[in-house]
C-alpha positions as CSV (number, residue, x, y, z in Angstrom):
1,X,-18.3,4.5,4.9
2,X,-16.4,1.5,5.9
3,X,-13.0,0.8,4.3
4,X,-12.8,-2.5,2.4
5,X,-9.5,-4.0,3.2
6,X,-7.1,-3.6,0.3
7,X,-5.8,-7.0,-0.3
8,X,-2.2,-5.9,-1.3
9,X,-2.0,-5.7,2.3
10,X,-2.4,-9.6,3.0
11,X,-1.9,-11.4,0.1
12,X,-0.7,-14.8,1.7
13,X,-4.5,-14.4,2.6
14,X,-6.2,-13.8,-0.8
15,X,-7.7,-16.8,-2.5
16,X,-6.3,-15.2,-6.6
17,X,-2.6,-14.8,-5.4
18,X,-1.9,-16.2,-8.6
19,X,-4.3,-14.0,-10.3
20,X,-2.6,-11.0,-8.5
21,X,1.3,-12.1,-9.4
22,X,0.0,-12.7,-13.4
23,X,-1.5,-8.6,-12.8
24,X,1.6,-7.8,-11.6
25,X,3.8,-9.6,-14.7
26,X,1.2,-7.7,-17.3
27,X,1.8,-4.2,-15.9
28,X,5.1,-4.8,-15.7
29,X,5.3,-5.7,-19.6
30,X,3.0,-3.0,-20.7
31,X,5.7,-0.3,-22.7
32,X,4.2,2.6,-21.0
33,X,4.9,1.0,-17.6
34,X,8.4,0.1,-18.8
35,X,9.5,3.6,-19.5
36,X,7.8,4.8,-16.2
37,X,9.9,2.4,-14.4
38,X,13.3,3.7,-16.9
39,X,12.2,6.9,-15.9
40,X,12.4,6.7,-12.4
41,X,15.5,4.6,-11.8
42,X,17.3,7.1,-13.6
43,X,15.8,9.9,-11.7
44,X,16.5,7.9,-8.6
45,X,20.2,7.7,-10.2
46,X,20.9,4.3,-9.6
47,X,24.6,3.3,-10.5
48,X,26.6,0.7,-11.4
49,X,28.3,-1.4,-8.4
50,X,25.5,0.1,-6.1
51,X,23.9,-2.0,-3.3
52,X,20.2,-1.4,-3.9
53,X,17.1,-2.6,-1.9
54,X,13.4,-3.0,-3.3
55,X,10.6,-2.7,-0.4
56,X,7.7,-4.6,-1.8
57,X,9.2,-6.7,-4.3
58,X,6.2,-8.2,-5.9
59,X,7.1,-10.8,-8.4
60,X,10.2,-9.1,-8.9
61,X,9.9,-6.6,-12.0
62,X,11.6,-4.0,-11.3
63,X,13.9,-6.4,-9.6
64,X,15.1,-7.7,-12.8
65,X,15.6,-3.9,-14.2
66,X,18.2,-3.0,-11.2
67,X,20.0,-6.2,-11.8
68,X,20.7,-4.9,-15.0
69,X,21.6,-1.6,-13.8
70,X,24.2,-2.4,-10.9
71,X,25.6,-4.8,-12.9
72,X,28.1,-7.6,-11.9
73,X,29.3,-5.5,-9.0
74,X,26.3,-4.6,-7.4
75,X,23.7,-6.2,-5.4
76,X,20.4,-6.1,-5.1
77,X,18.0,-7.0,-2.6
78,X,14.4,-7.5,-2.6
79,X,11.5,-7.7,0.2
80,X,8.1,-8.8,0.5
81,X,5.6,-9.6,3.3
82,X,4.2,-12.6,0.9
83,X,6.1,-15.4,0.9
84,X,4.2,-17.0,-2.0
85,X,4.6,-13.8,-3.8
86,X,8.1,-14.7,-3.6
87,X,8.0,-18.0,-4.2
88,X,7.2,-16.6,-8.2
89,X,9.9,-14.0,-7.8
90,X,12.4,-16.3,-7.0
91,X,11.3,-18.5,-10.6
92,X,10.8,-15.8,-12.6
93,X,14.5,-13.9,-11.8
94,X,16.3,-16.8,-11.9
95,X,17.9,-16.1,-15.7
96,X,18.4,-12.5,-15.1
97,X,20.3,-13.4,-11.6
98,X,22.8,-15.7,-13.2
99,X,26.0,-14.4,-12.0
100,X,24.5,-11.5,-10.4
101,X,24.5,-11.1,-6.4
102,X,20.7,-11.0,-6.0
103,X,18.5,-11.8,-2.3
104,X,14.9,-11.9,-2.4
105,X,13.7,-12.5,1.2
106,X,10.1,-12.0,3.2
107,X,10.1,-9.2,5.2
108,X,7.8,-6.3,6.7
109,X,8.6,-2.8,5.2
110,X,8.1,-1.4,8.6
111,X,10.5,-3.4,10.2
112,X,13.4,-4.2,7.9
113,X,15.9,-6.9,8.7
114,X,19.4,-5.4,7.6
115,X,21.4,-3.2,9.9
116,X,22.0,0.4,10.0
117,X,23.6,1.8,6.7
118,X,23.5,-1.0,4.6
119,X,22.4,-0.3,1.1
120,X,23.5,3.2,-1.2
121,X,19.5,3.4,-2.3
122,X,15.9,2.0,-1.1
123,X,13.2,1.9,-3.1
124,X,9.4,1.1,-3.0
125,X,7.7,1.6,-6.3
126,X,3.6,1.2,-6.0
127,X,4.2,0.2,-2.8
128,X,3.6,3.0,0.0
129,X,-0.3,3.1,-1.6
130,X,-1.1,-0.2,0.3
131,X,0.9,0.4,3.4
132,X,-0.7,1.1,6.9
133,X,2.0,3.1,7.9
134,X,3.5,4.8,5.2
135,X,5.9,7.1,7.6
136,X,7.1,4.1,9.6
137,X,8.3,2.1,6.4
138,X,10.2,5.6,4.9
139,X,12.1,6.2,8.1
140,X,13.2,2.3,8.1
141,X,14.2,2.6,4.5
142,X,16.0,5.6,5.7
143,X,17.4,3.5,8.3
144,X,19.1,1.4,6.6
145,X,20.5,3.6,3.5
146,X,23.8,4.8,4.4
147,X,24.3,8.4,5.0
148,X,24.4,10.3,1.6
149,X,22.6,7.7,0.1
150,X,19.0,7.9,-1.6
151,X,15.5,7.0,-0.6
152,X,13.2,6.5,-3.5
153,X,9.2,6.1,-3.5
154,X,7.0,6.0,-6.6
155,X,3.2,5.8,-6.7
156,X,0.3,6.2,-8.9
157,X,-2.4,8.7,-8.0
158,X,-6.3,7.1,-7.9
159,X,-7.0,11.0,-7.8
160,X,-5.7,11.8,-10.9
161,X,-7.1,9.2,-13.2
162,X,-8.3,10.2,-16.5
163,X,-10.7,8.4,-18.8
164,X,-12.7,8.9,-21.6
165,X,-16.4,8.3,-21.5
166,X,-19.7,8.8,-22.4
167,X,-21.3,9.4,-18.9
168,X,-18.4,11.5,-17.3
169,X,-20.6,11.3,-13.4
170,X,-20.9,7.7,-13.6
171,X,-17.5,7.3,-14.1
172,X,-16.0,9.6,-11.7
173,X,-18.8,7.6,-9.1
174,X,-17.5,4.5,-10.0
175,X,-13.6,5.4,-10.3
176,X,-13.3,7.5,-7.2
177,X,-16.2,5.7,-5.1
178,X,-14.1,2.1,-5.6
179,X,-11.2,4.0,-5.0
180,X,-12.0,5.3,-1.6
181,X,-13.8,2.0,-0.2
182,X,-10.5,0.0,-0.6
183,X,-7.6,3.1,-0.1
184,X,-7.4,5.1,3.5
185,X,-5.4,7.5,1.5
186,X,-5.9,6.7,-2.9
187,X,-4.3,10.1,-3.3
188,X,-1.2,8.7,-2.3
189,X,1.5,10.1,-5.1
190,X,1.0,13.2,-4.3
191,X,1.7,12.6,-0.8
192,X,5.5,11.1,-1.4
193,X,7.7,14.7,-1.1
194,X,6.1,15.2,2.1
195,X,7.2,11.9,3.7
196,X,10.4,12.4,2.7
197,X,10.6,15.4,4.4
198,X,8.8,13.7,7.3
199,X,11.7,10.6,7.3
200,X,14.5,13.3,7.9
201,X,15.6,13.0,4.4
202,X,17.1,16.4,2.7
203,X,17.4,18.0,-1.2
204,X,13.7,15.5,-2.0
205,X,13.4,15.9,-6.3
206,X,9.8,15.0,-7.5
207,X,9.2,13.9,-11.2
208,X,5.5,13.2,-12.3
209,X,4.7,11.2,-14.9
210,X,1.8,9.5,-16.9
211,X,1.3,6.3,-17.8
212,X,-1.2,6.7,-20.8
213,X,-2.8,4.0,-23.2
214,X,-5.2,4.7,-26.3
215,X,-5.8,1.1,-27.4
216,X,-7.3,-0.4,-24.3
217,X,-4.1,-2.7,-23.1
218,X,-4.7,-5.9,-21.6
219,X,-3.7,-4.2,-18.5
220,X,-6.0,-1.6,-18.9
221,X,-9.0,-3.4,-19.7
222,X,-8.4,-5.7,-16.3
223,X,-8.1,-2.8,-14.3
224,X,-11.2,-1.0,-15.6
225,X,-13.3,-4.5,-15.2
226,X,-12.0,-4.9,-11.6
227,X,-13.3,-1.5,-11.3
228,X,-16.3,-2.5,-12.3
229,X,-17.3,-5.6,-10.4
230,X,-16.3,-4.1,-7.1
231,X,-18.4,-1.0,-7.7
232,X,-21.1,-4.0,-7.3
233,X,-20.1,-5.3,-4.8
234,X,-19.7,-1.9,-2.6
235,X,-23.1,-1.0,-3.9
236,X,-21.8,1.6,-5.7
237,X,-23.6,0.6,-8.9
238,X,-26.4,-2.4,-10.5
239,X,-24.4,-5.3,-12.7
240,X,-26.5,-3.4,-16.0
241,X,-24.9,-0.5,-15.3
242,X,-21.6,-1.7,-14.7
243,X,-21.6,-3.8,-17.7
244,X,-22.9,-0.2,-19.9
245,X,-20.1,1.7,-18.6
246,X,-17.6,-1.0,-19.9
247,X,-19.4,-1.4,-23.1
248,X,-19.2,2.3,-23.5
249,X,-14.7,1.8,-23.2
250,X,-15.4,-0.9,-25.9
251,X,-17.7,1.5,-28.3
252,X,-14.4,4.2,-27.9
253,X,-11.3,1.7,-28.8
254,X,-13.6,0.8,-31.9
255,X,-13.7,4.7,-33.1
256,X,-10.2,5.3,-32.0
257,X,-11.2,7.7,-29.5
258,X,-9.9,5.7,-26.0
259,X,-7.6,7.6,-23.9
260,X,-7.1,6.8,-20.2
261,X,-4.3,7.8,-18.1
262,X,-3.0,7.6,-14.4
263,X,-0.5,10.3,-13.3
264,X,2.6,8.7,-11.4
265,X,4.7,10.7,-8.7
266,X,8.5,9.8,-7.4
267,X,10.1,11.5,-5.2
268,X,14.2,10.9,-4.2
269,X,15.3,12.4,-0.8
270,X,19.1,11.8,0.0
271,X,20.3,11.0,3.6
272,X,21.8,13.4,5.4
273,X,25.7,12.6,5.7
């Protein structure tokens, strides 16, 4: 089976890059998403006065959270390969950055531009899923933590998602077969401990979490209609099918009966000192 490119991977080259930044922005705002991200930043202890670096930026929503976190001390920087990606960032942190020492810059994960030992934590969060070298861009965030410092990673699992629905077969066809067309690796939470380990990094903690929703979110009903139409296009499934399996999500919310959830994995390695 051939590999669809994931377009996370070039999105300067995507023809919806504002489709994709307004995705990113209703995630973000979802309240399950919220506490995933509360969840992990805690976990990942970030402090007040604390330099902090995000790999893979995006528009900049968790951005805004560790603004708030290190305070007027602290910096924060963020990275992206898109520069028009950034472009939004830079507009939509703009209030939260008043007086706040914030940098949001284009960069390649796998080849960062700040010197040895320059930041007390790196993060990527849903970032090492779309990455072609996921190893490469943990040892560089490990490059450039300082020694005794964190290295954080958080990613959702397209192996562990859980749906309800009428025709269970169709839907794990049409979950996992999209899933696998666009993702070398779609189990990719479950993989985070072990390239921690792999970076050099000691004492790695894993939390997993869920993000969950019964009411069929705005987030939720885009990503289960993306699922559909590119289980079209890879074959996977006729439009009349696709469009029964999303009637069927619509026939659930009305009985009260919709659950979906996607199990979320982060992992925190220190550096040794």
């Amino acid at each position: 089976m051939n590999v669809v490119p994931d377009p996370w991977r070039d999105v300067d080259g995507q023809a919806n890059v504002d489709e994709m930044a307004a995705g990113l922005e209703a995630r973000g705002r979802t309240a399950t998403q919220a506490r995933l991200r509360r969840r992990f930043l805690r976990f990942a202890r970030v402090a007040p006065g604390e330099r902090v670096l995000e790999v893979g930026c995006g528009t900049g929503v968790v951005v805004r959270d560790l603004i708030a976190l290190v305070g007027r001390r602290g910096e924060v920087v963020g990275v992206d390969s898109s520069r028009r990606i950034l472009r939004k960032a830079r507009a939509l942190c703009r209030e939260s950055a008043r007086g706040r020492r914030l940098t949001l810059r284009a960069a390649d994960g796998a080849q960062l531009p700040f010197a040895a030992g320059r930041f007390d934590a790196a993060l990527a969060i849903t970032v090492i899923l779309h990455v072609a070298d996921p190893l490469r861009v943990v040892r560089e965030m490990a490059r450039v933590t300082r020694p005794g410092g964190r290295v954080g990673l958080q990613d959702q699992d397209f192996g562990a998602v859980a749906v309800t629905h009428p025709e269970r077969e169709l839907t794990d066809h049409i979950l996992h077969g999209v899933a696998t067309h666009i993702y070398p690796e779609p189990h990719s939470g479950r993989r985070l401990p072990g390239l921690l380990r792999a970076a050099g990094l000691d004492g790695v903690r894993l939390q997993t979490d869920v993000f969950q929703d019964t009411t069929l979110e705005p987030w939720t009903k885009t990503f289960l209609e993306r699922r559909a139409e590119r289980a079209i296009r890879f074959g996977l499934v006729d439009a009349a099918t696709a469009q029964r399996w999303l009637d069927g999500f619509t026939a659930l919310v009305a009985q009260g009966a919709f659950v979906l959830t996607i199990n979320y994995y982060g992992a925190v390695g220190a550096k040794p000192r």
